[in-house]
C-alpha positions as CSV (number, residue, x, y, z in Angstrom):
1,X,89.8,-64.9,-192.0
2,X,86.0,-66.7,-190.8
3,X,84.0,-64.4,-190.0
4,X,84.1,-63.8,-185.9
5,X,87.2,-64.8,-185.7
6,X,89.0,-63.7,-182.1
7,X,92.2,-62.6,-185.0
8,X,89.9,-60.0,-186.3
9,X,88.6,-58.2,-183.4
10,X,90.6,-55.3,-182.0
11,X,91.7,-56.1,-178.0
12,X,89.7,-54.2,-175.4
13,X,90.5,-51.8,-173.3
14,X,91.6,-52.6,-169.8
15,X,88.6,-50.4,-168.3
16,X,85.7,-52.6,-170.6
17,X,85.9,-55.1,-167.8
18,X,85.2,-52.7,-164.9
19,X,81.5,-52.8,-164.0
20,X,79.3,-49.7,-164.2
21,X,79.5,-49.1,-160.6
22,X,83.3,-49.9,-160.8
23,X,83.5,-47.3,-163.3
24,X,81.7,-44.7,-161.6
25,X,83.8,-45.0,-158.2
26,X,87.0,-44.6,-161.0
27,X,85.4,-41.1,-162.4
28,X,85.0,-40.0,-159.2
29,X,88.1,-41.0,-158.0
30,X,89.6,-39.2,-161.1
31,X,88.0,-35.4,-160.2
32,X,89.5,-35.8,-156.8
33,X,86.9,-37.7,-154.5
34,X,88.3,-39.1,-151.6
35,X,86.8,-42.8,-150.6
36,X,84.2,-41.3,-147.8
37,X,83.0,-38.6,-150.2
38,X,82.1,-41.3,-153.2
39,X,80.7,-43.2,-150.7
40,X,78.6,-40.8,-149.5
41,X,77.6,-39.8,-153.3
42,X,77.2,-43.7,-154.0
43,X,75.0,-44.3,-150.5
44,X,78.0,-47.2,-149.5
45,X,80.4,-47.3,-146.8
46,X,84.0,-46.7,-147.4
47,X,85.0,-49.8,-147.3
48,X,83.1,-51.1,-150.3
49,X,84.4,-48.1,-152.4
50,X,88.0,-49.5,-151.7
51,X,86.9,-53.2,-152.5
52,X,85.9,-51.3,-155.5
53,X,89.2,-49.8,-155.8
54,X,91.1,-52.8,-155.5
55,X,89.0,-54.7,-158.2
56,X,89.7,-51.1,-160.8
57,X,93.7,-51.7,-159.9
58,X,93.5,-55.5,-160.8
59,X,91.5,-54.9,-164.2
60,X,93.2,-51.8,-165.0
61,X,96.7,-53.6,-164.4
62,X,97.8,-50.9,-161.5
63,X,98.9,-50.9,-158.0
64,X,97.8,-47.3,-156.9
65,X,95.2,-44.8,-157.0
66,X,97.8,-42.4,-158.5
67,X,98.4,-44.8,-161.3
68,X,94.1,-45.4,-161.6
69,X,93.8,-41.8,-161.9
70,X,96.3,-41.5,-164.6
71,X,94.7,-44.4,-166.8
72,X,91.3,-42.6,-166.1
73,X,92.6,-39.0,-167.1
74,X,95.1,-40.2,-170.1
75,X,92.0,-42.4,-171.5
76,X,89.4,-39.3,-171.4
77,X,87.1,-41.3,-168.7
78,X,86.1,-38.4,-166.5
């Protein structure tokens, strides 16, 4: 196979796309948080942490918080 071929490289993981912030409302939202206290952890309002939350379901392939927090905890991310 040429060398940096797509064939060779093993497929990301659904969470790889989520941006850092993205990521860090997930973890939160893993342990618990509800959306007004990550905002207040993150210094945003509530309604950007569920624009967040809505951009995790679509990368992460989910419809629910209850099925983000289960790909967070069953991939180790907290």
């Amino acid at each position: 196979m040429a060398r940096g071929s797509t064939a060779s490289r093993a497929p990301r993981a659904p969470h790889a796309a989520l941006t850092p912030r993205e990521f860090e409302v997930l973890r939160l939202v893993a342990k618990g948080w509800t959306n007004a206290q990550v905002a207040e952890a993150l210094t945003v309002t509530p309604r950007t942490v569920n624009a967040h939350l809505t951009a995790i379901y679509g990368k992460l392939g989910v419809t629910s918080r209850a099925g983000a927090i289960r790909y967070a905890l069953e991939q180790q991310l907290g």
